[in-house]
PDB file with one MODEL, atoms N, CA, C and O in Angstrom:
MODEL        1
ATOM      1  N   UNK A   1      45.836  57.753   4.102  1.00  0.00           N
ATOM      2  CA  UNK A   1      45.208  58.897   4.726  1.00  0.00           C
ATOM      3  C   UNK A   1      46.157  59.457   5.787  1.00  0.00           C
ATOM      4  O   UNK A   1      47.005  58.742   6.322  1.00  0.00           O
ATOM      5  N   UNK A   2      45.967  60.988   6.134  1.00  0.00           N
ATOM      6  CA  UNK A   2      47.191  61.186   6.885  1.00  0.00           C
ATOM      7  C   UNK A   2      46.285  62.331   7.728  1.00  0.00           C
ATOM      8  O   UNK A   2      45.413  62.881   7.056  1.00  0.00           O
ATOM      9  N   UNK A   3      46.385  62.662   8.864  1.00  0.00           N
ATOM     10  CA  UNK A   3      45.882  63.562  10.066  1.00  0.00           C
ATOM     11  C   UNK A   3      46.164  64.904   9.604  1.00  0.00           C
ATOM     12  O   UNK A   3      47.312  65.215   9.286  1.00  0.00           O
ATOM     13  N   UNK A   4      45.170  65.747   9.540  1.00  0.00           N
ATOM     14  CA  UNK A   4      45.727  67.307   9.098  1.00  0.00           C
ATOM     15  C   UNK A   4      44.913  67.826  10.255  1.00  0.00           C
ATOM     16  O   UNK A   4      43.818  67.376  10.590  1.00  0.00           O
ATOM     17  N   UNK A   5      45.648  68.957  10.911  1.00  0.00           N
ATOM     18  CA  UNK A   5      44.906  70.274  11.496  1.00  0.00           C
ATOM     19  C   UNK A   5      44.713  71.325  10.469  1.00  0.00           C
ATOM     20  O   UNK A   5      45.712  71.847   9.974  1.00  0.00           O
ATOM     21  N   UNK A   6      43.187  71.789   9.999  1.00  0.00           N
ATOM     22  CA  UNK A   6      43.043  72.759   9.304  1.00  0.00           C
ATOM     23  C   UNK A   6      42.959  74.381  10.514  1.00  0.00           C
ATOM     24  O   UNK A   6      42.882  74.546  11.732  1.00  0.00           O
ATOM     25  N   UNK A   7      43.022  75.182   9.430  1.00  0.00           N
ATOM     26  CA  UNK A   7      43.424  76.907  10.231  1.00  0.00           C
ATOM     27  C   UNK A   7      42.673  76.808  11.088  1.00  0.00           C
ATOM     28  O   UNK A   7      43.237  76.905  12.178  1.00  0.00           O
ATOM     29  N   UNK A   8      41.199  76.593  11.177  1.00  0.00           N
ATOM     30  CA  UNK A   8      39.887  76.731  12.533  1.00  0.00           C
ATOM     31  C   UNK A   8      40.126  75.919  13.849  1.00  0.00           C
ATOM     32  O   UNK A   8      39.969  76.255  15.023  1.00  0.00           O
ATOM     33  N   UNK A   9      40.507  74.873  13.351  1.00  0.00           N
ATOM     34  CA  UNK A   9      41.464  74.080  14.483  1.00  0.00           C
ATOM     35  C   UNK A   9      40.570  72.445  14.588  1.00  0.00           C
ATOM     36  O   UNK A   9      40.557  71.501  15.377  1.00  0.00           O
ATOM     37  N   UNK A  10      39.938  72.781  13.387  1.00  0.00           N
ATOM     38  CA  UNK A  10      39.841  70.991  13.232  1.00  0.00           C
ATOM     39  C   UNK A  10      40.121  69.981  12.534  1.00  0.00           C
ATOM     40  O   UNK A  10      40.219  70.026  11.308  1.00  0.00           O
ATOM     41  N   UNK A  11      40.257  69.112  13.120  1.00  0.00           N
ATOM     42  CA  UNK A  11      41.045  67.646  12.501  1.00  0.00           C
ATOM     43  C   UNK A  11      40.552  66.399  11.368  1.00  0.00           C
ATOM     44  O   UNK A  11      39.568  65.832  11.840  1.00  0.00           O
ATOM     45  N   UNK A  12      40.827  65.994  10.434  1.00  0.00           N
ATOM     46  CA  UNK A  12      40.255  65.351   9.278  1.00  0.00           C
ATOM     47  C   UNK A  12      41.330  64.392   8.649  1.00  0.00           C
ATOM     48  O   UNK A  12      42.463  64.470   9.124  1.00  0.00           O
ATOM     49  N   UNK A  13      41.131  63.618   7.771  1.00  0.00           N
ATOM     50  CA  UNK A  13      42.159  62.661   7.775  1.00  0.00           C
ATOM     51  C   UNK A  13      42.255  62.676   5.940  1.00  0.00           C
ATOM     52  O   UNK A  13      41.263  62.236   5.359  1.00  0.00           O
ATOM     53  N   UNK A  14      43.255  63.100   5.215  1.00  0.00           N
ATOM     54  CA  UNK A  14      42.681  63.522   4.336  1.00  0.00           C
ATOM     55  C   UNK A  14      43.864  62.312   3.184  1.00  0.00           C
ATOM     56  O   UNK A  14      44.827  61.764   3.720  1.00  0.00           O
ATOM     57  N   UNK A  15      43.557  62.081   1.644  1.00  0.00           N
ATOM     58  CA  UNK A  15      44.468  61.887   1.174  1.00  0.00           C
ATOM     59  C   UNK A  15      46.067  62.189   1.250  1.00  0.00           C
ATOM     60  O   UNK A  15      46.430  63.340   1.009  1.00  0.00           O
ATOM     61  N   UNK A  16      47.002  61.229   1.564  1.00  0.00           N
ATOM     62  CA  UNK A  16      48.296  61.787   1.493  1.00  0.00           C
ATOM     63  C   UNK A  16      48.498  62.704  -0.377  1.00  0.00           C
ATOM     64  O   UNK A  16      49.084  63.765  -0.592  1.00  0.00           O
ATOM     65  N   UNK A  17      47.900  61.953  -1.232  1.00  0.00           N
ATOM     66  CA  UNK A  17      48.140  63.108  -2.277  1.00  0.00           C
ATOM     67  C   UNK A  17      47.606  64.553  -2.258  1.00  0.00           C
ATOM     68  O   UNK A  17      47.764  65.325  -3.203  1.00  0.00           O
ATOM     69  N   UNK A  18      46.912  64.888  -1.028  1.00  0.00           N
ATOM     70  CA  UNK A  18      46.186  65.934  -1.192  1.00  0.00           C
ATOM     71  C   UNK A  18      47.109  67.048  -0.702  1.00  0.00           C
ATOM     72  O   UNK A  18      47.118  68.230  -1.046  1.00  0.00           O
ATOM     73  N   UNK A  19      47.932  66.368   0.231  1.00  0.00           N
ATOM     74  CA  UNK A  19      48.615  66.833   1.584  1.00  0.00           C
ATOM     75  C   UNK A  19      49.280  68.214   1.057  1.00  0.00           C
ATOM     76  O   UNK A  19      49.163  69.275   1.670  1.00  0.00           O
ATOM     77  N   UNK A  20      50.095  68.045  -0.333  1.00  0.00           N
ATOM     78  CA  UNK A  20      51.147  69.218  -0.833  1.00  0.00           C
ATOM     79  C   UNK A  20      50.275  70.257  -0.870  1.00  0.00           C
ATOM     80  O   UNK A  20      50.424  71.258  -0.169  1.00  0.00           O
ATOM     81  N   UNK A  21      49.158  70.066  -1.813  1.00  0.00           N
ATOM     82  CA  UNK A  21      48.585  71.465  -2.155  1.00  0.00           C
ATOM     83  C   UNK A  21      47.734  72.189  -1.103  1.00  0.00           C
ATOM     84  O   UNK A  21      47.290  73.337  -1.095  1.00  0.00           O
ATOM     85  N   UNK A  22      47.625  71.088  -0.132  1.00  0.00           N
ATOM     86  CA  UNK A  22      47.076  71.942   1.247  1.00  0.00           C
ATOM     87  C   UNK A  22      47.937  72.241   2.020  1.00  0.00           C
ATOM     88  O   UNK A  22      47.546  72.932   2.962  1.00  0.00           O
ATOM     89  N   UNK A  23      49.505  71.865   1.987  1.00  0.00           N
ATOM     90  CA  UNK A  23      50.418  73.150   2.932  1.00  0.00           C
ATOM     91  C   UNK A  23      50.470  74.129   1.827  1.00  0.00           C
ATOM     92  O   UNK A  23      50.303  75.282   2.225  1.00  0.00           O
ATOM     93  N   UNK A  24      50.677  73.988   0.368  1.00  0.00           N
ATOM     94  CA  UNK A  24      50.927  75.122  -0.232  1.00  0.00           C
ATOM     95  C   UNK A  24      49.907  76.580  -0.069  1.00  0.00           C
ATOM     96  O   UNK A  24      50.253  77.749   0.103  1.00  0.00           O
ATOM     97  N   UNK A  25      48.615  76.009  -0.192  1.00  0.00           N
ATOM     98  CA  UNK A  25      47.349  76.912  -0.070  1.00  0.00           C
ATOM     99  C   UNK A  25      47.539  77.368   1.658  1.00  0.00           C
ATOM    100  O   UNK A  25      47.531  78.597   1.730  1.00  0.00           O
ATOM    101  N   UNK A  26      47.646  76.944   2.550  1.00  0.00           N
ATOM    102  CA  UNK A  26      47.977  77.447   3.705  1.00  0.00           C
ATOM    103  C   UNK A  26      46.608  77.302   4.223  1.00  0.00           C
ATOM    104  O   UNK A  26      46.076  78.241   4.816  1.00  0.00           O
ATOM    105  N   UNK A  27      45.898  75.978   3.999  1.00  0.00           N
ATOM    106  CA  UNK A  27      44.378  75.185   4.627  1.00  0.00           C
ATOM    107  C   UNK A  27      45.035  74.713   5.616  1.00  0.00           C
ATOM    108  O   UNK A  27      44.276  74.392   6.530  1.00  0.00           O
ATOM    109  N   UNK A  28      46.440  74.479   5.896  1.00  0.00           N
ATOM    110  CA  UNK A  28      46.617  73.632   7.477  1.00  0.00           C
ATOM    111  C   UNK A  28      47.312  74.459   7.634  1.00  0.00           C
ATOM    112  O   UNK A  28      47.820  75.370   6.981  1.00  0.00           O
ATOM    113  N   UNK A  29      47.320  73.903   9.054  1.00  0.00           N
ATOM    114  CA  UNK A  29      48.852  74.436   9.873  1.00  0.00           C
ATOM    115  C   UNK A  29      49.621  73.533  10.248  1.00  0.00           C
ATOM    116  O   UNK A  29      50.840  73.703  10.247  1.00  0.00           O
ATOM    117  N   UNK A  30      48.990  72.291  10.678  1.00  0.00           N
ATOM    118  CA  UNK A  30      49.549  70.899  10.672  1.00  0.00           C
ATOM    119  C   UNK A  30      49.457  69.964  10.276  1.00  0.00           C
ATOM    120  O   UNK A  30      48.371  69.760   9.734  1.00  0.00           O
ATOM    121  N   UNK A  31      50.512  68.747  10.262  1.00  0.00           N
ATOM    122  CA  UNK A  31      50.079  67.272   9.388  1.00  0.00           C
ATOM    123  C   UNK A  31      50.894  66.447  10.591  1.00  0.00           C
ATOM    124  O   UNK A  31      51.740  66.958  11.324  1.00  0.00           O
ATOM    125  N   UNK A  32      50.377  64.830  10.635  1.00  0.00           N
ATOM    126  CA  UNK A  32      50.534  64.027  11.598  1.00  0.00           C
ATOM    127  C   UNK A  32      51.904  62.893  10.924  1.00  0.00           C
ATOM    128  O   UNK A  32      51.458  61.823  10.510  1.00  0.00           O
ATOM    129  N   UNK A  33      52.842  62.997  10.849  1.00  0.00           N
ATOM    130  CA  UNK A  33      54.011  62.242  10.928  1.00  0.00           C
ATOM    131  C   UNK A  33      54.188  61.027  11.981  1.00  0.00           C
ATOM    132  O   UNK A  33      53.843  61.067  13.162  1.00  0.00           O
ATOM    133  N   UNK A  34      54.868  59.808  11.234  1.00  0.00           N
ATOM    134  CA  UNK A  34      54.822  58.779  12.434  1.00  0.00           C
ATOM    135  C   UNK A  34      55.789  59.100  13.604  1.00  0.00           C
ATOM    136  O   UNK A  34      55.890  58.488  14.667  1.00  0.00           O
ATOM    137  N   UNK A  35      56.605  60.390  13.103  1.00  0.00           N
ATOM    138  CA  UNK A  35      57.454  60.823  14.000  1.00  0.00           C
ATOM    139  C   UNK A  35      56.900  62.062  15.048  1.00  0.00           C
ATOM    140  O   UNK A  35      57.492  62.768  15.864  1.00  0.00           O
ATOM    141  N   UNK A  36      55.631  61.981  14.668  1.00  0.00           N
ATOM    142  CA  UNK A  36      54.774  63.652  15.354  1.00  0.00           C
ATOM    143  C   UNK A  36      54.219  64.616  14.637  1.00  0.00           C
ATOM    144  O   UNK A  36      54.244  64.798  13.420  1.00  0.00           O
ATOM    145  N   UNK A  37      53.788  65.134  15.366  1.00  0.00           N
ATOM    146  CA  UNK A  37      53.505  66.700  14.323  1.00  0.00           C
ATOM    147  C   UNK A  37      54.289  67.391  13.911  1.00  0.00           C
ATOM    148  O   UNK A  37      55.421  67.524  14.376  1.00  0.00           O
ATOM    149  N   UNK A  38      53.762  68.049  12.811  1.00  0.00           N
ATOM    150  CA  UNK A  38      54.398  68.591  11.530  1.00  0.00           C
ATOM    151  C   UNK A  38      54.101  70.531  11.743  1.00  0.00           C
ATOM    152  O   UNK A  38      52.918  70.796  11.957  1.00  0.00           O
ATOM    153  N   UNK A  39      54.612  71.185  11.715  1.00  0.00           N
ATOM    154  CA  UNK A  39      53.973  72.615  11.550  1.00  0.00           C
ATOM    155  C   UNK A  39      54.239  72.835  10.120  1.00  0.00           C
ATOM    156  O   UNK A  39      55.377  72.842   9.652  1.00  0.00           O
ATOM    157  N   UNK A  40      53.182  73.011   9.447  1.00  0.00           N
ATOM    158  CA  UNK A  40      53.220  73.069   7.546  1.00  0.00           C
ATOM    159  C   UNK A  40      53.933  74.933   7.632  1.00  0.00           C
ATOM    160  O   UNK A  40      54.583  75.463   6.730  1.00  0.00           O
ATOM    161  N   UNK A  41      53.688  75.348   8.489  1.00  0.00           N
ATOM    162  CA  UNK A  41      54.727  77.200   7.783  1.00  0.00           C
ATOM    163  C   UNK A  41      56.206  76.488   8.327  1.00  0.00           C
ATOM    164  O   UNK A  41      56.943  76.257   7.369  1.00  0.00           O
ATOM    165  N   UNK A  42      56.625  76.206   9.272  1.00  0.00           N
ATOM    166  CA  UNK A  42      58.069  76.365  10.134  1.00  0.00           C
ATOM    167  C   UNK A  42      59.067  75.343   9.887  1.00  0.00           C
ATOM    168  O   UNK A  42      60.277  75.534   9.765  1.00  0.00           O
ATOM    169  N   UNK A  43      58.192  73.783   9.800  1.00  0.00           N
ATOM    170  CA  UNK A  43      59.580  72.767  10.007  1.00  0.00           C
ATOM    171  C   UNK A  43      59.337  72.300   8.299  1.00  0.00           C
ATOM    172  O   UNK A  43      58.264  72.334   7.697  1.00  0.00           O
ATOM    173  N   UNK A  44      60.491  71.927   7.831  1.00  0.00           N
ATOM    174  CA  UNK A  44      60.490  71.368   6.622  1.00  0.00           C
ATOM    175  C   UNK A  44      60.007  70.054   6.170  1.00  0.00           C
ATOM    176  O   UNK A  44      60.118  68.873   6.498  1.00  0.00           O
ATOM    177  N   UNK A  45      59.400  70.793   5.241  1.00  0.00           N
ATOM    178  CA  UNK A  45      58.346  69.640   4.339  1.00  0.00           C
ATOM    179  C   UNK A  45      58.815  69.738   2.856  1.00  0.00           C
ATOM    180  O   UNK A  45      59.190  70.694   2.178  1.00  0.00           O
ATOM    181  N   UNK A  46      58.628  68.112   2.533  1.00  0.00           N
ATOM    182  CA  UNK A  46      59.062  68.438   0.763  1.00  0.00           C
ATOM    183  C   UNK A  46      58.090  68.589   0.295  1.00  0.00           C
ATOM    184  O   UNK A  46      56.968  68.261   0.682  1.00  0.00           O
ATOM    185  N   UNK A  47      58.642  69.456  -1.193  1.00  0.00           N
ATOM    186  CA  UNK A  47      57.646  70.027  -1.898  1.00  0.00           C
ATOM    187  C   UNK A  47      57.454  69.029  -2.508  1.00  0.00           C
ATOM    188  O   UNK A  47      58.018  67.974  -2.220  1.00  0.00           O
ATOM    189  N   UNK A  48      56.423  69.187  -3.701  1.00  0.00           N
ATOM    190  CA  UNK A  48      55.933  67.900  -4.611  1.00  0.00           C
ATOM    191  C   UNK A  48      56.812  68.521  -6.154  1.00  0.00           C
ATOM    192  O   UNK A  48      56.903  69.680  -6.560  1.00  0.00           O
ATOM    193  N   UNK A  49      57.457  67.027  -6.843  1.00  0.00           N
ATOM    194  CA  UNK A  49      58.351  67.340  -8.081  1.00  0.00           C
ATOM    195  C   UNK A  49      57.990  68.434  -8.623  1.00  0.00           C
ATOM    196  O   UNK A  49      57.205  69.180  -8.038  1.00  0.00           O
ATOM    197  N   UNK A  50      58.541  68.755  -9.950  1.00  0.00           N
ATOM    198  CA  UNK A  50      58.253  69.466 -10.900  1.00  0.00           C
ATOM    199  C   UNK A  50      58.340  68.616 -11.943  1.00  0.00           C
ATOM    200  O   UNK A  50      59.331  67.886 -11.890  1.00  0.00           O
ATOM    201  N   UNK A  51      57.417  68.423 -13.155  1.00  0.00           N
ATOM    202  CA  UNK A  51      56.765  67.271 -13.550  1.00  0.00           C
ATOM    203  C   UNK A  51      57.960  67.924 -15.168  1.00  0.00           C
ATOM    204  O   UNK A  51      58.177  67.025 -15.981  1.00  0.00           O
ATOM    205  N   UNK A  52      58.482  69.057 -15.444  1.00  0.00           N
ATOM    206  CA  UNK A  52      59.289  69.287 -16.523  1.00  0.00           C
ATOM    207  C   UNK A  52      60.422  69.015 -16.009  1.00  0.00           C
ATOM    208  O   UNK A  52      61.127  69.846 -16.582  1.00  0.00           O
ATOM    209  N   UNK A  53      61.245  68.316 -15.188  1.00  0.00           N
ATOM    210  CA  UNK A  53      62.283  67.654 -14.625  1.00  0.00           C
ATOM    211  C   UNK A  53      62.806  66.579 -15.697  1.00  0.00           C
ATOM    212  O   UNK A  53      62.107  65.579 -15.862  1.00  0.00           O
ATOM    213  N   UNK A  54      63.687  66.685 -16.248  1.00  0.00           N
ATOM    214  CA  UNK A  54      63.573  65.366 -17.849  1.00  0.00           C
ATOM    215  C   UNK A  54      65.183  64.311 -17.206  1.00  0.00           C
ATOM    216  O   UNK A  54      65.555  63.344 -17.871  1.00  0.00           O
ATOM    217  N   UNK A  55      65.770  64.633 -16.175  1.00  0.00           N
ATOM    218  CA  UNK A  55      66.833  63.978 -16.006  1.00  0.00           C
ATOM    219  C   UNK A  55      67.187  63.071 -14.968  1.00  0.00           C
ATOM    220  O   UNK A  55      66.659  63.766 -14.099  1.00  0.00           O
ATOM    221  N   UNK A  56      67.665  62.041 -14.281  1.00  0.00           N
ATOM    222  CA  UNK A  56      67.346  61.227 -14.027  1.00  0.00           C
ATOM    223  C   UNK A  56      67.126  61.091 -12.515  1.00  0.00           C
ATOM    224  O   UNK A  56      67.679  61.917 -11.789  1.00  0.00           O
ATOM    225  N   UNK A  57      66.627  60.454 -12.155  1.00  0.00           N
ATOM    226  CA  UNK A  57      66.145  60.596 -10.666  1.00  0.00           C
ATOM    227  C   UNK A  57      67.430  59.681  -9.451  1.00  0.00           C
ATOM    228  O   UNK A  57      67.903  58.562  -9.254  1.00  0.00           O
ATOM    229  N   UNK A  58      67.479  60.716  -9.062  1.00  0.00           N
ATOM    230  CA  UNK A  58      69.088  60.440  -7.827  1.00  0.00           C
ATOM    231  C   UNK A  58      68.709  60.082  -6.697  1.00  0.00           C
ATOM    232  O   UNK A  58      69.469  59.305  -6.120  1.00  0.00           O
ATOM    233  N   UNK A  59      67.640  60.428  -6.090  1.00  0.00           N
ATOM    234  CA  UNK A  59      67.375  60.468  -4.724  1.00  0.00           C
ATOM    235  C   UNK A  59      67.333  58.956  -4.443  1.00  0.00           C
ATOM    236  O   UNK A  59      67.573  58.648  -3.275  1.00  0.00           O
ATOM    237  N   UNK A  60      67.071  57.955  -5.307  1.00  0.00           N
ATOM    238  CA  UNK A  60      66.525  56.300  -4.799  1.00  0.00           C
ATOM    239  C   UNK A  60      67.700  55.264  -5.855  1.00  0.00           C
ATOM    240  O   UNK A  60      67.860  55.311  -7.075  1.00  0.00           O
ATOM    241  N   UNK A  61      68.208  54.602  -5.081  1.00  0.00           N
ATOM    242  CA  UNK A  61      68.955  54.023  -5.648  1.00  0.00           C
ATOM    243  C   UNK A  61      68.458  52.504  -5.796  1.00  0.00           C
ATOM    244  O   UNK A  61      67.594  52.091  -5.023  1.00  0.00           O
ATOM    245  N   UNK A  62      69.031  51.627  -6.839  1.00  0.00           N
ATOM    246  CA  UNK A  62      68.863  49.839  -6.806  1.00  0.00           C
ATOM    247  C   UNK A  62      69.180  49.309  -5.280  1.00  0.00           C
ATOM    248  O   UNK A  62      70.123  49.595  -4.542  1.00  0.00           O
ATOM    249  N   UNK A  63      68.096  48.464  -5.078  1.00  0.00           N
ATOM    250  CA  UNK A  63      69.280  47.578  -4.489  1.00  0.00           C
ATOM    251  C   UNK A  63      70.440  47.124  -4.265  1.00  0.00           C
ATOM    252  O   UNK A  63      70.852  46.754  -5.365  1.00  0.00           O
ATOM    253  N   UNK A  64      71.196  46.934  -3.510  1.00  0.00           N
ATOM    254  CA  UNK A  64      72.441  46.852  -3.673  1.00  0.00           C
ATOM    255  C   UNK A  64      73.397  47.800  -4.584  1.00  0.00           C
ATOM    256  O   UNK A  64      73.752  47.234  -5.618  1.00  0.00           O
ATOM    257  N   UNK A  65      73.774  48.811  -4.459  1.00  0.00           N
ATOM    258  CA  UNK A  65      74.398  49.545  -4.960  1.00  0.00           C
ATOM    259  C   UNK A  65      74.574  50.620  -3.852  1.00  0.00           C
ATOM    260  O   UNK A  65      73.593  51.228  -3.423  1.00  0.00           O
ATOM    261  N   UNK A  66      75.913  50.865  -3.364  1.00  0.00           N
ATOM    262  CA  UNK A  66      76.162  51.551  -2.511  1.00  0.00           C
ATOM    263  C   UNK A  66      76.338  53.551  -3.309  1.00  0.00           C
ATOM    264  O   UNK A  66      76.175  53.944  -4.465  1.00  0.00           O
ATOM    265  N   UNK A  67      76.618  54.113  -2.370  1.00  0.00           N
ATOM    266  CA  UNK A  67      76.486  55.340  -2.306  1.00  0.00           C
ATOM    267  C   UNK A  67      78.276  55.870  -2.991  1.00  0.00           C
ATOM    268  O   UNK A  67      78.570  57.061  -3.092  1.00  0.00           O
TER     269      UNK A  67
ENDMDL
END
């Protein structure tokens, strides 16, 4: 569960899977990071994949295997 400010200005704790399609729809303005708040229009947030993506995934590597 993760802290959202919705537009009216109240607070709810909602699925982290929910989180993308409620910055996309523009239901928040904020989300609660262990690093702080989040502004969902201004500071960067990742988007969620694109599920026709067929090639191989780079971002996470094995164990042990350097860069």
């Amino acid at each position: 569960m993760i802290l959202v400010r919705f537009e009216d200005g109240t607070f709810r704790k909602v699925p982290v899977d929910l989180l993308g399609k409620m910055i996309a729809s523009g239901e928040i303005t904020h989300f609660r990071r262990s690093s702080g708040w989040v502004d969902a229009a201004e500071d960067q947030v990742r988007t969620h994949f694109s599920p026709s993506y067929q090639g191989p995934e780079r971002r996470r590597r094995p164990r042990g295997q350097g860069q």
